[in-house]
mmCIF file of the N, C-alpha and C atoms, coordinates in Angstrom:
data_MODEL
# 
_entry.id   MODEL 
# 
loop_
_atom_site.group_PDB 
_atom_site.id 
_atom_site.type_symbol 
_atom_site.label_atom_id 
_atom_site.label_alt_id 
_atom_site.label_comp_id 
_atom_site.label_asym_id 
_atom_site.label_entity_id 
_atom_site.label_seq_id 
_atom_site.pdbx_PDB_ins_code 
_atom_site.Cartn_x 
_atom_site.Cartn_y 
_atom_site.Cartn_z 
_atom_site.occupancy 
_atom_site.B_iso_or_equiv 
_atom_site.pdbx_formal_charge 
_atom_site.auth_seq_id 
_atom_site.auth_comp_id 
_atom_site.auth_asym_id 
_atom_site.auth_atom_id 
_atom_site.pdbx_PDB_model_num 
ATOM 1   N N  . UNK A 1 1  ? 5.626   -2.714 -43.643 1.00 0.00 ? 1  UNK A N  1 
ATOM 2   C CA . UNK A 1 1  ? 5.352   -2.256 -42.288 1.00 0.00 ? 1  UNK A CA 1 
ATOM 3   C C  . UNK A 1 1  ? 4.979   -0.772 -42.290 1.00 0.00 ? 1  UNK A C  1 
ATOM 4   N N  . UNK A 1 2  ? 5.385   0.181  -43.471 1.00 0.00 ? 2  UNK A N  1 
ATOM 5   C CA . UNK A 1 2  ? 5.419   1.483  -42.970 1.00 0.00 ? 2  UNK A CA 1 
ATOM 6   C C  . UNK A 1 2  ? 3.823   1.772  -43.451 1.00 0.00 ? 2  UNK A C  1 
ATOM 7   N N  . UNK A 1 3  ? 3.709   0.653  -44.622 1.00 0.00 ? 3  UNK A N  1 
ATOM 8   C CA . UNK A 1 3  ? 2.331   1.198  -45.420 1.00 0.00 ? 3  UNK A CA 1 
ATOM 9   C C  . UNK A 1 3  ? 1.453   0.901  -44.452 1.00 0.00 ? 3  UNK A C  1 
ATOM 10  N N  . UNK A 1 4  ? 1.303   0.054  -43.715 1.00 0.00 ? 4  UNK A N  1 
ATOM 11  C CA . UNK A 1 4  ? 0.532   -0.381 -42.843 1.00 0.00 ? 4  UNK A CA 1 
ATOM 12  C C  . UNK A 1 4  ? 0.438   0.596  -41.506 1.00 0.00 ? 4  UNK A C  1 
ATOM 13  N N  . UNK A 1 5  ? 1.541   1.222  -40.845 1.00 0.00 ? 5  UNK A N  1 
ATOM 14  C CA . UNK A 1 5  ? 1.190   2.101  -40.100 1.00 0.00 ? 5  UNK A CA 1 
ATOM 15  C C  . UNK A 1 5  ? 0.465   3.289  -41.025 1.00 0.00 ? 5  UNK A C  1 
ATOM 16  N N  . UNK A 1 6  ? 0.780   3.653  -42.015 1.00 0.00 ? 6  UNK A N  1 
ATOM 17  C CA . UNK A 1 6  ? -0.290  4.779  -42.602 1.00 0.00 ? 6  UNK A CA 1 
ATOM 18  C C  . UNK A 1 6  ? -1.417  4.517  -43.024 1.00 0.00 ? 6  UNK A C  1 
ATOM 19  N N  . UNK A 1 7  ? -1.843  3.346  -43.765 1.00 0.00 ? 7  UNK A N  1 
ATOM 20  C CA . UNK A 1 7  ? -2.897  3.211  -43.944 1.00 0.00 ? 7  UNK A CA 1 
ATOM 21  C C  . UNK A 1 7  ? -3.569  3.003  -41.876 1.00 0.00 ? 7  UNK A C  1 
ATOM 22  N N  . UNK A 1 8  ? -3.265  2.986  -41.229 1.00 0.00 ? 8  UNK A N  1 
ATOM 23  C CA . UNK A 1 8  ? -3.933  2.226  -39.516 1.00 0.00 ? 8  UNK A CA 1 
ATOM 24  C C  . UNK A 1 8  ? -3.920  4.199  -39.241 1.00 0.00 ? 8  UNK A C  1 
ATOM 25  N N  . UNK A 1 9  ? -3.396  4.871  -39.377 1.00 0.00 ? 9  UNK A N  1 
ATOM 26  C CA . UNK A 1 9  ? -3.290  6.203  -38.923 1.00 0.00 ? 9  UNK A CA 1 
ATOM 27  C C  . UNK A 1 9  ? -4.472  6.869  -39.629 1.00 0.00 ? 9  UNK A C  1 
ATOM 28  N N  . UNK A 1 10 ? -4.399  6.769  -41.155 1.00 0.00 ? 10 UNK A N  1 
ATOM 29  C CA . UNK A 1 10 ? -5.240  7.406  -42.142 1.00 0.00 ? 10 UNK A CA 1 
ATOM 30  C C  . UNK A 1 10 ? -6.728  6.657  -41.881 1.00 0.00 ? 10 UNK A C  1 
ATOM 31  N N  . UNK A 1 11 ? -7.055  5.460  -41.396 1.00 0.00 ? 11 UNK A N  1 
ATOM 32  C CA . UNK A 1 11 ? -8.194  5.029  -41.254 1.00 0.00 ? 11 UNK A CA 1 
ATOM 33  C C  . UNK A 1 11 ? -8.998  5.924  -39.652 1.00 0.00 ? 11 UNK A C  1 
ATOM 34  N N  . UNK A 1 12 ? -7.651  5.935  -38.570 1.00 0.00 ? 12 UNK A N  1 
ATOM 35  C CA . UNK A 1 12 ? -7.852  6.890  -37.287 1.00 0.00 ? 12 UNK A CA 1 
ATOM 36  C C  . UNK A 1 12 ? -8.488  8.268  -37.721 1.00 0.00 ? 12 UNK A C  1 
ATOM 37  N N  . UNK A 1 13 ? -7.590  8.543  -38.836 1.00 0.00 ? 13 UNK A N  1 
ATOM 38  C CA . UNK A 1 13 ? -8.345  10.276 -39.160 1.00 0.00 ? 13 UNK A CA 1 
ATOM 39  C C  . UNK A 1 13 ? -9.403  10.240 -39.935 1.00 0.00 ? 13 UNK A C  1 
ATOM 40  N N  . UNK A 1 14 ? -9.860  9.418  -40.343 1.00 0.00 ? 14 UNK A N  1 
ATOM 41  C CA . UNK A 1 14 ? -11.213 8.953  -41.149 1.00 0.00 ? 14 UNK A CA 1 
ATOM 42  C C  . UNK A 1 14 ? -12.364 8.510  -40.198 1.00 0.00 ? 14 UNK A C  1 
ATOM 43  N N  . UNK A 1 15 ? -11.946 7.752  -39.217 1.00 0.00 ? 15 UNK A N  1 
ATOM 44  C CA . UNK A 1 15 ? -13.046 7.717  -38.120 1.00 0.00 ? 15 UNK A CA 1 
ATOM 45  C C  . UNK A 1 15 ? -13.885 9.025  -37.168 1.00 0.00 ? 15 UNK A C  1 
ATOM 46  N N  . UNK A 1 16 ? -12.325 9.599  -36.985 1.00 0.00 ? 16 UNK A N  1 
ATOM 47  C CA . UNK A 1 16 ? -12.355 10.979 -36.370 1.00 0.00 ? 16 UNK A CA 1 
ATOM 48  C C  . UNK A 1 16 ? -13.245 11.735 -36.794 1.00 0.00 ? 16 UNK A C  1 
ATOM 49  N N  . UNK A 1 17 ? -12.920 11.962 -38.244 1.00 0.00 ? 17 UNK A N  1 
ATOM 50  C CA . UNK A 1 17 ? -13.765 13.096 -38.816 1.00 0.00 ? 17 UNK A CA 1 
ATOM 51  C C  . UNK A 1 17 ? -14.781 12.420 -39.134 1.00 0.00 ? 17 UNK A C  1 
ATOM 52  N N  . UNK A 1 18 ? -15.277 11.165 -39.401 1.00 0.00 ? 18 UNK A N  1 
ATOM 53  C CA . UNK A 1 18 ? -17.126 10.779 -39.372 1.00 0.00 ? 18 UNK A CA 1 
ATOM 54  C C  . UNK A 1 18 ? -17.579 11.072 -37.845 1.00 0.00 ? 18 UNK A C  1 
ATOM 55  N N  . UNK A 1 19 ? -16.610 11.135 -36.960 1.00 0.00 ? 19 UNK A N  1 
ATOM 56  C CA . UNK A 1 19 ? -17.396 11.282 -35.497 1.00 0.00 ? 19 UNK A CA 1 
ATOM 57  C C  . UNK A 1 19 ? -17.689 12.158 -35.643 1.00 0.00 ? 19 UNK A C  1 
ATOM 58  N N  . UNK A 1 20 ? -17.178 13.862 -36.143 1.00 0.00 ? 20 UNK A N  1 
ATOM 59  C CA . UNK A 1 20 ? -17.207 14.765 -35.740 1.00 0.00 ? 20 UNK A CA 1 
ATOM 60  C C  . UNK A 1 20 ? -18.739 15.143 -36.627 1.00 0.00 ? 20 UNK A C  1 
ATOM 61  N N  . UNK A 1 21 ? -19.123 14.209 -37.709 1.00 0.00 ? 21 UNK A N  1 
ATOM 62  C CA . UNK A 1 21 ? -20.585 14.560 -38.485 1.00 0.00 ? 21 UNK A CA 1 
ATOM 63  C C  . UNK A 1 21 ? -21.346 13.938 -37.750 1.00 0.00 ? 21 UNK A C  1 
ATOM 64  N N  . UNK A 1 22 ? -21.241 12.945 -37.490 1.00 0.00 ? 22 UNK A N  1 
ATOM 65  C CA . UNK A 1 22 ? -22.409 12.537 -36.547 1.00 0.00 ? 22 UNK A CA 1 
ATOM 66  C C  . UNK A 1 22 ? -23.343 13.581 -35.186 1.00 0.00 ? 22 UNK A C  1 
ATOM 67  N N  . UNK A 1 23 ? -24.620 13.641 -35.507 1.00 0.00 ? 23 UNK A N  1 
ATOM 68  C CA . UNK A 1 23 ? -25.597 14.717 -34.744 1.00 0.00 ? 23 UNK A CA 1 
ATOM 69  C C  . UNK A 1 23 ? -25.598 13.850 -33.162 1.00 0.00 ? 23 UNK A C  1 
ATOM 70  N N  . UNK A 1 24 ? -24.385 13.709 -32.411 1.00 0.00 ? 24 UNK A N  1 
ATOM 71  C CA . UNK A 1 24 ? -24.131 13.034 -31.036 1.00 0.00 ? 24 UNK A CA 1 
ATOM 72  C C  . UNK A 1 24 ? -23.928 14.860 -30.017 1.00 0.00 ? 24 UNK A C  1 
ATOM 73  N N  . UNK A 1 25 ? -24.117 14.500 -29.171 1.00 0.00 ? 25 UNK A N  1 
ATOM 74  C CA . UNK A 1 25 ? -23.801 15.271 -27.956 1.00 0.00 ? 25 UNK A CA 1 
ATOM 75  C C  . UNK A 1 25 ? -22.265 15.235 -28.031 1.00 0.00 ? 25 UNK A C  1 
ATOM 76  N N  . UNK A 1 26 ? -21.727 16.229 -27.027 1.00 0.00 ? 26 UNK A N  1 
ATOM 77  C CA . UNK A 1 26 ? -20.286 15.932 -26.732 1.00 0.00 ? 26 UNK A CA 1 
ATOM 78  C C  . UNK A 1 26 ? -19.664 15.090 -25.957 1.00 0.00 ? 26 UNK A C  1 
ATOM 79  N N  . UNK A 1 27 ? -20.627 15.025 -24.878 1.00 0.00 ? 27 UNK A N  1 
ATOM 80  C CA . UNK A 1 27 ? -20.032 13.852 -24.649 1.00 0.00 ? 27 UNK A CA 1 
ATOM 81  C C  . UNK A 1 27 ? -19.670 12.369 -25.490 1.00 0.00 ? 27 UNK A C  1 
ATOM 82  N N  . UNK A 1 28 ? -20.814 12.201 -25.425 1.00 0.00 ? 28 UNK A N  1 
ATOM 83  C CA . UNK A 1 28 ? -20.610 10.835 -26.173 1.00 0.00 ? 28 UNK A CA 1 
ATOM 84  C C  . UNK A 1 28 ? -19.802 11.114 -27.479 1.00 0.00 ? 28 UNK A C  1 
ATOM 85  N N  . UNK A 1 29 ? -19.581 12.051 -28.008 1.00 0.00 ? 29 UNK A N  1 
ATOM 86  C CA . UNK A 1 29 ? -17.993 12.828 -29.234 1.00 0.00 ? 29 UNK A CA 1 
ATOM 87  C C  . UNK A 1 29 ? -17.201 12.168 -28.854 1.00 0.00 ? 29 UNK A C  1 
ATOM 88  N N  . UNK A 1 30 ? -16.950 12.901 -27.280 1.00 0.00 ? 30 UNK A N  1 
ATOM 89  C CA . UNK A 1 30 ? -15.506 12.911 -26.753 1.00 0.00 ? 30 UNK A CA 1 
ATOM 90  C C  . UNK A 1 30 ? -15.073 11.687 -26.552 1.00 0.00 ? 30 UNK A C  1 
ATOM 91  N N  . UNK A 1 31 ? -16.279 10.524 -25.984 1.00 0.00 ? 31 UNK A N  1 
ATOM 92  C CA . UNK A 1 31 ? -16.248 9.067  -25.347 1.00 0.00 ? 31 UNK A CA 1 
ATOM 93  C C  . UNK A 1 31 ? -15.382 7.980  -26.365 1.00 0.00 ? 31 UNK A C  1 
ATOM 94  N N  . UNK A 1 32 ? -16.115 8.832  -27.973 1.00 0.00 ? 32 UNK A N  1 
ATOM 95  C CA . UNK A 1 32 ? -16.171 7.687  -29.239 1.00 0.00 ? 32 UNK A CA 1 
ATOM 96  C C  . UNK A 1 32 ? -14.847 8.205  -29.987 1.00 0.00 ? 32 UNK A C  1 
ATOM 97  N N  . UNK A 1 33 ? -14.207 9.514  -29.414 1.00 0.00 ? 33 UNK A N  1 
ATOM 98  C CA . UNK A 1 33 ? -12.971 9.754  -30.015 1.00 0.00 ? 33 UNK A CA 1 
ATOM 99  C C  . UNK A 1 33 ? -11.533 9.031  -29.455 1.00 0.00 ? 33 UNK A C  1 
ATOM 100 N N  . UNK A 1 34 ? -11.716 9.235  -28.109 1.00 0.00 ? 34 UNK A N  1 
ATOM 101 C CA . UNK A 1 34 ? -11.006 8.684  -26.602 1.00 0.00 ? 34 UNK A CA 1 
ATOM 102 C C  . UNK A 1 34 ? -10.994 7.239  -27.364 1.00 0.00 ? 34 UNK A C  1 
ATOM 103 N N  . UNK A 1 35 ? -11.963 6.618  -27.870 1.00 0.00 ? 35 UNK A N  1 
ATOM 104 C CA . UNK A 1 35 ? -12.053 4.975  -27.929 1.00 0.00 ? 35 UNK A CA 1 
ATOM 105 C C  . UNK A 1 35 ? -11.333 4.758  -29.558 1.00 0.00 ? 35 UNK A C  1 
ATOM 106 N N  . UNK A 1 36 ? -11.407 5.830  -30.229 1.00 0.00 ? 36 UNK A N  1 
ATOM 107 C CA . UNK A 1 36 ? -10.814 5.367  -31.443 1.00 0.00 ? 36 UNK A CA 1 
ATOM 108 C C  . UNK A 1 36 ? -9.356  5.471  -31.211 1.00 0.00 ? 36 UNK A C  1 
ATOM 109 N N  . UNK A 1 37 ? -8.834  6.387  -30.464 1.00 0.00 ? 37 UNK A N  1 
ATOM 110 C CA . UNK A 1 37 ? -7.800  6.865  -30.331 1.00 0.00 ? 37 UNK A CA 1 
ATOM 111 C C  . UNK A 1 37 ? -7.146  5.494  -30.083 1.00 0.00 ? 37 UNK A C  1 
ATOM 112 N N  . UNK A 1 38 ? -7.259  5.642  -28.911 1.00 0.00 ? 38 UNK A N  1 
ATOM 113 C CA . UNK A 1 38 ? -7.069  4.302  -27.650 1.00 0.00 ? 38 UNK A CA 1 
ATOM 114 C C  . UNK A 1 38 ? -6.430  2.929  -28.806 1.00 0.00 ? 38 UNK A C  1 
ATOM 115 N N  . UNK A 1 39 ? -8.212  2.298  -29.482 1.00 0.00 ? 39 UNK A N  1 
ATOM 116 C CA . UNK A 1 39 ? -8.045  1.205  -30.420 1.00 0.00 ? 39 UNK A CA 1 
ATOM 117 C C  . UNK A 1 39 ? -6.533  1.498  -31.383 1.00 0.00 ? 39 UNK A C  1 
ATOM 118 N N  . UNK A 1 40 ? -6.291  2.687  -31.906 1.00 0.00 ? 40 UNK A N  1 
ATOM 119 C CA . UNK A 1 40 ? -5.804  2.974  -33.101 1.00 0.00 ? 40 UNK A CA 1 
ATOM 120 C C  . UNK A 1 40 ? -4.026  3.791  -32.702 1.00 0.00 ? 40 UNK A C  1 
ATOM 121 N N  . UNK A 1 41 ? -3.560  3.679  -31.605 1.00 0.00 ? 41 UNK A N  1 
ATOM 122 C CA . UNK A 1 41 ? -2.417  3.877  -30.855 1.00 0.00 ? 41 UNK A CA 1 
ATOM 123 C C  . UNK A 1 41 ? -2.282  2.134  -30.291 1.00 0.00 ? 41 UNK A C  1 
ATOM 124 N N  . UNK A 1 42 ? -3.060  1.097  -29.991 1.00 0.00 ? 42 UNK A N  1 
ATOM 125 C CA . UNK A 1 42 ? -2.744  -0.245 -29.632 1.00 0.00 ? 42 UNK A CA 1 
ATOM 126 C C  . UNK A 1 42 ? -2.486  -0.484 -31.195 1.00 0.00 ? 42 UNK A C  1 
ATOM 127 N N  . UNK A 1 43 ? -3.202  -0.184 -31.874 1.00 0.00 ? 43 UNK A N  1 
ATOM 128 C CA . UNK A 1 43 ? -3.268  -0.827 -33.656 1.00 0.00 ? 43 UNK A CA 1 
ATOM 129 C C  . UNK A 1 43 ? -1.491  -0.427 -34.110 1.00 0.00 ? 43 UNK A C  1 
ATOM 130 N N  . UNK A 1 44 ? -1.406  0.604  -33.945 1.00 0.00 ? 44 UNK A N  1 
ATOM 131 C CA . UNK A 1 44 ? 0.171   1.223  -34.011 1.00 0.00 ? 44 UNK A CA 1 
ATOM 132 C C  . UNK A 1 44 ? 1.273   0.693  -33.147 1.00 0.00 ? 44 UNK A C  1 
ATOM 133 N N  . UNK A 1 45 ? 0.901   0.110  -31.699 1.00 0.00 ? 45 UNK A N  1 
ATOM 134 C CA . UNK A 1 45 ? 2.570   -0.581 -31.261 1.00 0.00 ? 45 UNK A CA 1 
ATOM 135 C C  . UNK A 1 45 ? 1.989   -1.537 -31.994 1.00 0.00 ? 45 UNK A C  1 
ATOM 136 N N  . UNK A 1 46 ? 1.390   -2.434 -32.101 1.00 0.00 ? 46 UNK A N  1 
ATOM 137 C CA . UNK A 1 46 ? 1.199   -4.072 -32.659 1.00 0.00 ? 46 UNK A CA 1 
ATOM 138 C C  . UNK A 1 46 ? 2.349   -4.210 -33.772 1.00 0.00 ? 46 UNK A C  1 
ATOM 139 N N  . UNK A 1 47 ? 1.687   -2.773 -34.499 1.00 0.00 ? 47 UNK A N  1 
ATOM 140 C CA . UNK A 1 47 ? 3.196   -2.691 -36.017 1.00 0.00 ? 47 UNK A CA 1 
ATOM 141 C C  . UNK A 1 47 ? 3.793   -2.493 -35.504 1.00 0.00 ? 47 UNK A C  1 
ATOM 142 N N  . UNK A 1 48 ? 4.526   -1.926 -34.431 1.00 0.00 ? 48 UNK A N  1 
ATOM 143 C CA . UNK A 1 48 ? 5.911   -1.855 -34.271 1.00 0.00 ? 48 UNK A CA 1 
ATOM 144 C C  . UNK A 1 48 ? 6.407   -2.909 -33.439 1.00 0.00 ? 48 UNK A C  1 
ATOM 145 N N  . UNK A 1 49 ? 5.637   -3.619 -32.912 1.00 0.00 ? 49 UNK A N  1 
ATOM 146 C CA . UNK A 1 49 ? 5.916   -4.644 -32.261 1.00 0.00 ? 49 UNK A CA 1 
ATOM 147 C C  . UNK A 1 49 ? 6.256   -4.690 -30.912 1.00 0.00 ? 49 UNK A C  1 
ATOM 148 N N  . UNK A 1 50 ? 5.574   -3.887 -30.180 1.00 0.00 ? 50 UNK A N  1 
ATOM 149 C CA . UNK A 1 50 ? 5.756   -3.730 -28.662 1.00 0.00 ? 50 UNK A CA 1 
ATOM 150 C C  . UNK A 1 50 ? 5.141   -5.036 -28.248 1.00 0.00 ? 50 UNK A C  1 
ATOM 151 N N  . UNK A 1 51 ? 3.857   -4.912 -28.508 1.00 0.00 ? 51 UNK A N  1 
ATOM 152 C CA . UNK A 1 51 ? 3.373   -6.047 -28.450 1.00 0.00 ? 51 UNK A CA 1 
ATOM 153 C C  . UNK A 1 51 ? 3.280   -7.642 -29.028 1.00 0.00 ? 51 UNK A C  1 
# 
């Protein structure tokens, strides 16, 4: 369970920082960070089992 929340966290900060290379506006940054976040905090209760 724990490897699995780090590897689901470490994949979040890996998305993050390809957003931040990508030649996008800020908005659409901010839109595609908001959405990883979002996905990757639901990905995190699932392991803990809120859900």
């Amino acid at each position: 369970m724990l490897i699995s929340i780090l590897v689901t966290f470490l994949v979040v900060i890996l998305i993050l920082y390809l957003i931040n290379l990508l030649p996008l506006d800020g908005r659409a940054k901010q839109i595609a960070r908001v959405v990883v976040i979002v996905l990757g905090v639901i990905s995190l209760l699932k392991y803990i089992a809120v859900f």
